[in-house]
VOVEXFI-99498 format. One record per residue (C-alpha): x, y, z. Coordinates in steps of 0.1 Angstrom, whole numbers, padded with zeros to 4 digits, always signed. Each point is the difference from the previous one (the first is absolute). Example, Ala and Ser with C-alpha at 12.3 -4.5 7.8 and 13.67 -1.06 7.14 Angstrom:
2
+0123-0045+0078;+0014+0034-0007;
END
This chain:
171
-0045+0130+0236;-0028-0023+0016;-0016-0028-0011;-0025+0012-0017;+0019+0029-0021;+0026-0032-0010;-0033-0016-0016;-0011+0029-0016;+0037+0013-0019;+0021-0036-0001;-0027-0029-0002;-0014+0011-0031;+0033+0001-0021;+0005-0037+0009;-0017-0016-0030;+0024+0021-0021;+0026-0012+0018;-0010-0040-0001;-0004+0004-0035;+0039+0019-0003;+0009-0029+0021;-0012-0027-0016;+0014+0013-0032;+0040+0004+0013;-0007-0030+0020;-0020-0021-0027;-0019-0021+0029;-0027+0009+0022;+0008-0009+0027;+0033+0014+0008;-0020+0032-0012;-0026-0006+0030;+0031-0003+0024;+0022+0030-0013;-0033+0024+0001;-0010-0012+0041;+0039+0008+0003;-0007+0033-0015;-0026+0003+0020;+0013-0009+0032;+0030+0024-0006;-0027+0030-0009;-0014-0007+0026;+0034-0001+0026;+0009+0036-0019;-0038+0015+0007;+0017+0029+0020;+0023+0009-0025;-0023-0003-0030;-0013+0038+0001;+0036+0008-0012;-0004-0022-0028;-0013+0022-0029;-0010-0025-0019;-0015-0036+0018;-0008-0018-0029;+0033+0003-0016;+0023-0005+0026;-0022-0030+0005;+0006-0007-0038;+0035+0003+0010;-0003-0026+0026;-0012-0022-0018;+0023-0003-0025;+0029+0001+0022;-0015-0030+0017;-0008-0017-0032;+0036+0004-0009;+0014-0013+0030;-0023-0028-0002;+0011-0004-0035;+0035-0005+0008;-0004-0026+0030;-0020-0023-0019;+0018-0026-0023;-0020+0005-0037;-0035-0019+0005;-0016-0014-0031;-0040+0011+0008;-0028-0002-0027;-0023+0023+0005;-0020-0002-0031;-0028-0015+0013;-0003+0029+0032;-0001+0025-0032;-0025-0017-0018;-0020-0003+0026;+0001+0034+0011;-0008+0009-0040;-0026-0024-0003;-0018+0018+0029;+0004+0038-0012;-0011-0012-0038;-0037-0002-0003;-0004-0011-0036;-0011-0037-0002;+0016-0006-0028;+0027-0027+0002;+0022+0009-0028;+0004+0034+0008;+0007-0011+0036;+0030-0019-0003;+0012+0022-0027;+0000+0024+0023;+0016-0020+0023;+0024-0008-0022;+0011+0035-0009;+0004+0004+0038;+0022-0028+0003;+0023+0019-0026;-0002+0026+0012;+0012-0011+0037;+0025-0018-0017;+0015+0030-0020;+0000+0024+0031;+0021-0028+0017;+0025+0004-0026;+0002+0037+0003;+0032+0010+0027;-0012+0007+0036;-0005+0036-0002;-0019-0002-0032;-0030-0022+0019;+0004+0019+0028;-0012+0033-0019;-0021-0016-0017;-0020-0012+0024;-0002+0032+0021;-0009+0018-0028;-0024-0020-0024;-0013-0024+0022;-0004+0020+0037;-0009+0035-0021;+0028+0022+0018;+0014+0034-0009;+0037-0002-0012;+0008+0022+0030;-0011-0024+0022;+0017-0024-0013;+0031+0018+0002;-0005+0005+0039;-0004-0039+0000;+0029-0010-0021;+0023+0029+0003;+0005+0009-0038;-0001+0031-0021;-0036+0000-0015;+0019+0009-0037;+0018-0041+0010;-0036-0015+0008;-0016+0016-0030;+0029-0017-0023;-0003-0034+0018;-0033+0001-0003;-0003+0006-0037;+0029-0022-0003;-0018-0030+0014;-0033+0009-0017;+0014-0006-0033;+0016-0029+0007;-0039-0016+0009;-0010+0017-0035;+0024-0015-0022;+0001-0032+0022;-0038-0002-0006;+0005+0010-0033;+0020-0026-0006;-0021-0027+0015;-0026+0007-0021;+0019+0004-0034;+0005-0036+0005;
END
């Protein structure tokens, strides 16, 4: 694989991956490092790449794996992030309205804040499949689980935001 062909099949994935990242990792920029890492190890495997049959979700796998071990060498870091989110919100919502704004904003923030409370596995899913759009195949190349497993998870962890939410606004 040449340059050019490495553009063309693993650059484009890499926004998926940041944002798969940035999720497990819950700070930017330890997602930046982990996906040049990714990259620099795509890059060192070019030759053997045509055996992979899927690119995008061993590089899923990667990425995960390296989140992981990240994961476990760092002492628990308390990092706000709410701010980076409603930033990033504020940008994508193009209503002027104020209100609706930052109650947007705040249903985000619950939101973040119940996926955190969901186990590992659960965000991990999750993410891959509502938030990056893949098939349930896919992610069982990436993860290594029975798609009957993810489907259950998944369910599992969307009705845990539903009556969370529920909850929330019960009150």
């Amino acid at each position: 694989m040449d340059a050019s062909e490495f553009r063309e099949t693993v650059l484009p994935v890499s926004r998926r991956l940041y944002r798969y990242a940035e999720r497990l990792l819950g700070n930017a920029h330890d997602a930046e490092d982990v996906i040049q890492d990714i990259w620099m190890k795509l890059w060192g495997r070019r030759d053997r790449l045509a055996e992979v049959k899927s690119i995008e979700a061993f590089a899923f796998r990667m990425t995960r794996n390296l989140c992981l071990d990240r994961i476990k060498l760092k002492k628990p870091q308390y990092y706000d992030d709410r701010d980076e989110y409603a930033y990033r919100f504020e940008e994508a919502d193009e209503s002027p309205d104020p209100g609706k704004s930052l109650e947007l904003k705040e249903t985000m923030e619950r939101l973040n804040n119940i996926i955190a409370t969901l186990p590992e596995q659960q965000q991990t899913l999750l993410q891959l499949r509502d938030i990056e759009g893949m098939e349930y195949e896919e992610i069982a190349g990436i993860t290594g689980l029975e798609v009957n497993a993810i489907r259950v998870n998944i369910s599992r962890a969307r009705k845990k935001l539903r009556e969370t939410l529920q909850k929330i606004h019960q009150a």
